[in-house]
C-alpha positions in Angstrom: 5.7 -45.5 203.6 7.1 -45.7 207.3 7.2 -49.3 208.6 9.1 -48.8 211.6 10.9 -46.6 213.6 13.1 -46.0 216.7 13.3 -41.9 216.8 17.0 -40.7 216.3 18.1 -44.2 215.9 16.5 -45.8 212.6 13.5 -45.7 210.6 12.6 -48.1 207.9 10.7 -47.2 204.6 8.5 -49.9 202.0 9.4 -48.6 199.0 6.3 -48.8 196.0 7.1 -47.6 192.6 10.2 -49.7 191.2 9.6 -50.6 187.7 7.5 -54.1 187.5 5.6 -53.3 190.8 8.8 -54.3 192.6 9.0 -53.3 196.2 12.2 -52.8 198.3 12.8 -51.7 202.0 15.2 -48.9 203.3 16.7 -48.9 206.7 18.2 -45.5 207.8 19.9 -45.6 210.5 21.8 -42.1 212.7 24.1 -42.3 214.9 25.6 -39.5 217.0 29.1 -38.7 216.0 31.5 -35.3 217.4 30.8 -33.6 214.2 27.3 -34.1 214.3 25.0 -37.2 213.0 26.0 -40.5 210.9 23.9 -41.5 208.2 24.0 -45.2 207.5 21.1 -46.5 204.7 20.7 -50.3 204.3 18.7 -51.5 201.2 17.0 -54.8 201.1 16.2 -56.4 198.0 13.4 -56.0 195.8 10.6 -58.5 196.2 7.3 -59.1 194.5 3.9 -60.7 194.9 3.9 -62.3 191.2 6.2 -65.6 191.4 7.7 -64.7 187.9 8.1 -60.9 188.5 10.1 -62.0 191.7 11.9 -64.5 189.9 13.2 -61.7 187.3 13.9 -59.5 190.0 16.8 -61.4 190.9 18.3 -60.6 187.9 17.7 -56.9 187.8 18.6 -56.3 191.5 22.5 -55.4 191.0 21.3 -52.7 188.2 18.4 -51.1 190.7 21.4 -51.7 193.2 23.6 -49.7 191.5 20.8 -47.2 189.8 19.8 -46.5 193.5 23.2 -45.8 194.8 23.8 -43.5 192.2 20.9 -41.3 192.7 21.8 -41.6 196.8 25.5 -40.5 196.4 24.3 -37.4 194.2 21.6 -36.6 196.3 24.0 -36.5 199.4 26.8 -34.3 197.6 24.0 -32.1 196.8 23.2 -31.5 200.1 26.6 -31.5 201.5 26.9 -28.3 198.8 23.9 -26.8 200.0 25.0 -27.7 203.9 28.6 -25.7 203.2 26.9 -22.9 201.5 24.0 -22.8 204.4 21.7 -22.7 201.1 19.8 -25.6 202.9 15.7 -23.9 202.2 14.1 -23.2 205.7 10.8 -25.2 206.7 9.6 -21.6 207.0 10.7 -20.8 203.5 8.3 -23.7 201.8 5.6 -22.1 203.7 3.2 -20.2 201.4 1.1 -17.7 203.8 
C-alpha cells in the first residue's frame, strides 16, 4: 500500500505479507539522469505490533535483508533484459477487449 508520495521524485510503500505478520516500508526514490531515470530503493526495517514478534524480528532482519535484495537485483536484470530486447509487454497488451 502507497503511504506517500512526491510524483517523479519518491513514493513510499507499507509492506504486509512478511512471514510472522512482519511489516516493512519501501522508499523509491527517481532521479533524472542523461540516460534517462535513477532508481534508488531504501528499505526500512521490519517492525511488528506483538512485542515478542518484534523482538525476533531483529534477528531475522539481515536474512529478509538479504532474501529481499536478492529477489530486487533479479527482478531488475530481468527487466534490463526485457528493456534491451524492447520485450517490455505494452499496457495495451495486458488489455483483454
Amino acid at each position: 500500500m502507497i503511504v506517500d508520495w512526491k510524483p517523479f521524485d519518491y513514493f513510499t510503500e507499507q509492506q504486509t505479507g512478511i512471514p510472522l505478520k512482519l511489516t516493512g516500508y519501501n522508499t523509491t526514490h527517481l532521479a533524472p539522469i542523461p540516460e534517462g531515470t535513477q532508481v534508488k530503493m531504501v528499505f526500512s526495517g521490519v517492525t511488528s505490533s506483538s512485542a515478542v514478534l518484534g523482538f525476533v524480528a531483529k534477528f531475522l532482519a539481515p536474512i529478509i535483508r538479504q532474501k529481499v535484495r536478492s529477489d530486487y537485483v533479479k527482478m531488475f536484470a530481468r527487466l534490463q533484459e526485457m528493456l534491451e530486447r524492447d520485450d517490455v509487454p505494452k499496457a495495451a497488451d495486458s488489455v483483454k477487449a
